[in-house]
Residue, then its C-alpha position, 0 to 999 in steps of 0.5 A: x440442880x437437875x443433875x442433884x435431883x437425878x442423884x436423889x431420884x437414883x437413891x429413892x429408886x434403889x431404896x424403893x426396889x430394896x423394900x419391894x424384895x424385902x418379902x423374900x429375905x423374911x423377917x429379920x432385924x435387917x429388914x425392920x433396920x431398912x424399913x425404919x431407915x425409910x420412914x426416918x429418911x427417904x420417904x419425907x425425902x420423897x415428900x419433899x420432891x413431891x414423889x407422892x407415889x414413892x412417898x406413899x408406897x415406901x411407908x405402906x411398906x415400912x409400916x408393913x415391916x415394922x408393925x405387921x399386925x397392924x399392916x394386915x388388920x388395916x389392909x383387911x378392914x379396907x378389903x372387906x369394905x370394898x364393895x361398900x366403899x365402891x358403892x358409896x362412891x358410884x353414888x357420890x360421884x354420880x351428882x357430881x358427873x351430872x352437874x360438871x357435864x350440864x356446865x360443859x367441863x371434860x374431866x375425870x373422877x377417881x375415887x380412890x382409898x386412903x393409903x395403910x399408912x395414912x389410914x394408921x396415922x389418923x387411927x393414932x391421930x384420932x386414938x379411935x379405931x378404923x372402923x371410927x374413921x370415915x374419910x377412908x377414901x379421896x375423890x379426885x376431880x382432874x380436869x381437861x384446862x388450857x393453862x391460861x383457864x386452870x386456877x379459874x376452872x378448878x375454882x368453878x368446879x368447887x363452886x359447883x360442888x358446895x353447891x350440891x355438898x355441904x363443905x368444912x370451912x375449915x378444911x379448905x387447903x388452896x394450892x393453887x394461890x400458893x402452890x408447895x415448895x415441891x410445885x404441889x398445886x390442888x384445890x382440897x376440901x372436905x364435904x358432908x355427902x349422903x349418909x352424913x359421911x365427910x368426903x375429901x374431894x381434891x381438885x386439879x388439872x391433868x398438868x397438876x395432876x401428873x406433878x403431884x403424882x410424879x413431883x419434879x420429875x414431871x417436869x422432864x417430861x415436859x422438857x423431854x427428858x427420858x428416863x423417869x423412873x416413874x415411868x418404868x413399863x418394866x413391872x406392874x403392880x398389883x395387890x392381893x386381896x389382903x393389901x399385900x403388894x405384888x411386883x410382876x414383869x410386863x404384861x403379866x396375866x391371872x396366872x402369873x399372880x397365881x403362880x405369885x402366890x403358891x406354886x399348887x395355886x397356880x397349879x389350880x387356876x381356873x380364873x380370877x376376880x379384878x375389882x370383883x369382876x369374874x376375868x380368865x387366866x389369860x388376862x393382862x393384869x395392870x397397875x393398882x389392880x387387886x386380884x382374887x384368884x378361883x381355883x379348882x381341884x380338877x384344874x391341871x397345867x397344860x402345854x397352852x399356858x406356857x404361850x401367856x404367861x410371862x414371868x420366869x416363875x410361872x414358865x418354869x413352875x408350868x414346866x416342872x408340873x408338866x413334868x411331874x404329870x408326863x412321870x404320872x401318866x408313864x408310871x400308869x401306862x407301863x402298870x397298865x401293859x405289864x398288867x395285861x401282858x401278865x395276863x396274857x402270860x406274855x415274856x419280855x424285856x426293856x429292851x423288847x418294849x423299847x423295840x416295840x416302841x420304836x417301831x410305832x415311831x416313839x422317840x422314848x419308851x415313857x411316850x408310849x407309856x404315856x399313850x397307854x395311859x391316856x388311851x391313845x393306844x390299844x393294848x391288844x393291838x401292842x400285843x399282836x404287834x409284839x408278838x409278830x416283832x420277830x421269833x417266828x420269822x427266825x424260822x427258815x425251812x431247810x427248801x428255801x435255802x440254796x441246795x448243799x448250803x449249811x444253814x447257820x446255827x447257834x450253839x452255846x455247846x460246841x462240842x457237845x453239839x458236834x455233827x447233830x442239828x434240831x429239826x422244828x414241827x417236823x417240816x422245818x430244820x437247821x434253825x436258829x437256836x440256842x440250847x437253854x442252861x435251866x436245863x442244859x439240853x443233850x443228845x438224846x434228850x427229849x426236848x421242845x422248842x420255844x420261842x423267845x422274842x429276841x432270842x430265836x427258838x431256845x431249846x429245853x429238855x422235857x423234863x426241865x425245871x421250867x417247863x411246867x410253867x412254860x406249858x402253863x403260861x405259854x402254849x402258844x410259844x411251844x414248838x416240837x423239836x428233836x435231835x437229828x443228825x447233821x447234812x455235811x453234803x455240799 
């Protein structure tokens, strides 16, 4: 019989976790076929093994993808009365709890709503609309028995509450003298509470209560066996505000349900509300609570949130915005340094920014970029830094260099060049160069000297095409030069 009852759990399982990804598939002829599969088989399936939770959840969803109109109205009507459901609840329970610990009883209360589906059986039932329907809500009374004690406990506490509420005769349900097929045990009645509100208060014990809530499956639990697919700690279940349900992993937090909800939400979380009460975005989110998410424009993702969040979503919705932001802040910081070396009239290369890069020990050009932006570095330290990367110090006086060693030179003119050498600022000469091809500089010519940043000392003619603009921009570049004649004396 166990081994019959696993199979069926095994089925009820996989249809549960088929109607919980059905959101992603969208709507379709496929997804109402499932759904109205379940509310013809395996939800009275689940009744029938008394897996009320199963049972409940499976037909909130089949309602959800069949008639979702009707879904959505119901989940909002119960969302906007929250806090006056949560009210008149606090202050029903309130005798209640007074008497139970006066007579010395150790027990919970829970108050709870009515499922959708149940809420949209009585509205059809009824033919009224929800707003007509005043049981909306149970209160369940779970007490702390011995089992020798339960049966009479439970019923002394429904003396104790007829005694404060007027109770319905006829809505007295007792599964304790017979309990269900399914091994369902309760004591059900229906009172008149304050504002001349009918309230259904059910009473049990914590062993009557984990059956009702996990049917035959509870019993393994008392025998020792592992394995109950209620118990799976894998996931937790929340809803938004709107009633619709959310799966997430373990541990979950705010954000994870954000980033749940629409990447640019997360994106923008600043907090959330659980039950109307204000939580941050680290906080562990756990099964059955309802969150509203707070956002703000000026919120953006960081570094930190990758170390709580836990859903694959959020890492990677995190790591892809992160991202974005680095391209952000790179794409300002190089405008930025082009701007300003403009300006400055200042020549250069990818290469030289990457030059420059790494002598400030930036594994990449885009991380200095980044510094610039988010002012970590000062531009006009990068530009005496850059300008001392390495022209002036190609430079090498002809005294410093061993007597009779011809100095090495450059030349892109061999022949041309044959024999002559350039002398610089007069006291320098035998330098490092190379003849520009602007303007393809001879013997004769007048010419002038400049210095690149990664070329040495280039040569030009006076009168070069160029020249205007170099003497314009950059003055501080230029150097004299001449034509001289070559020391072969070894």
């Amino acid at each position: 019989m166990e081994d019959s009852n696993k199979i069926l759990f095994d089925i009820l399982n996989e249809r549960l976790d088929l109607l919980r990804q059905l959101d992603k598939e969208g709507d379709s002829e496929h997804r109402r076929h499932i759904a109205k599969e379940t509310q013809t088989l395996h939800a009275p399936l689940a009744h029938r093994l008394g897996l009320y939770q199963i049972k409940t959840e499976m037909e909130d969803l089949a309602l959800k993808f069949t008639d979702y109109k009707t879904y959505k109205y119901i989940a909002h009507a119960l969302n906007a009365k929250k806090s006056e459901r949560d009210a008149y609840i606090a202050k029903f329970i309130a005798p209640l709890e007074k008497k139970l610990k006066d007579e010395g009883f150790t027990f919970t209360i829970k108050g709870r709503p009515k499922s959708i589906h149940s809420i949209y059986h009585k509205m059809q039932a009824q033919n009224c609309d929800v707003d007509r329907i005043y049981d909306l809500f149970a209160i369940r009374i779970i007490l702390d028995s011995a089992p020798e004690k339960e049966k009479s406990e439970c019923w002394q506490v429904y003396s104790l509450i007829t005694d404060i509420f007027q109770p319905n005769p006829k809505r007295l349900r007792d599964w304790l003298s017979v309990p269900k097929e399914n091994g369902y045990e309760s004591l059900h009645t229906t009172v008149l509470g304050p504002d001349n509100r009918w309230v259904e208060v059910q009473i049990r014990t914590k062993r009557m209560d984990e059956v009702a809530e996990k049917g035959v499956a509870a019993h393994w639990a008392y025998k020792g066996v592992k394995g109950n697919i209620l118990a799976n700690k894998q996931y937790v279940y929340v809803f938004t505000p709107t009633g619709d349900l959310k799966r997430l992993p373990a541990n979950a937090t705010v954000l994870d349900f954000a980033y749940s909800i629409h990447s640019d939400v997360g994106d923008h979380c600043v907090g959330g509300k659980i039950h109307n009460q204000n939580v941050s975005i680290r906080q562990p989110l756990h099964n059955g609570d309802q969150i509203e998410i707070l956002t703000s424009p000026n919120q953006k993702p960081n570094a930190d949130w990758l170390n709580f969040v836990v859903s694959s979503k959020a890492k990677n919705k995190i790591r892809q915005s992160l991202k974005e932001i680095e391209y952000k802040f790179a794409a300002e910081g190089r405008e930025m340094l082009e701007r300003r070396f403009h300006n400055w009239k200042i020549e250069y290369t990818e290469g030289d920014i990457s030059r420059l890069a790494n002598k400030l020990g930036y594994k990449m050009v885009s991380d200095l970029y980044q510094s610039i932006a988010q002012e970590k570095e000062d531009i006009l330290r990068l530009r005496d830094i850059f300008l001392q990367l390495d022209a002036p110090a190609t430079i090498r006086p002809v005294s410093a260099a061993p007597a009779g060693e011809e100095q090495k030179h450059q030349s892109t003119n061999n022949d041309t060049l044959k024999g002559l050498a350039i002398e610089v600022d007069m006291n320098v000469k035998n330098v490092d160069y190379n003849l520009s091809k602007c303007c393809n500089p001879q013997p004769g010519d007048p010419i002038f000297g400049f210095i690149s940043v990664t070329k040495g000392i280039r040569i030009h003619r006076c009168d070069c095409p160029n020249a205007d603009n170099i003497r314009e921009r950059y003055p501080y570049r230029m150097i004299p030069a001449r034509w001289a004649q070559k020391n072969n004396n070894k």
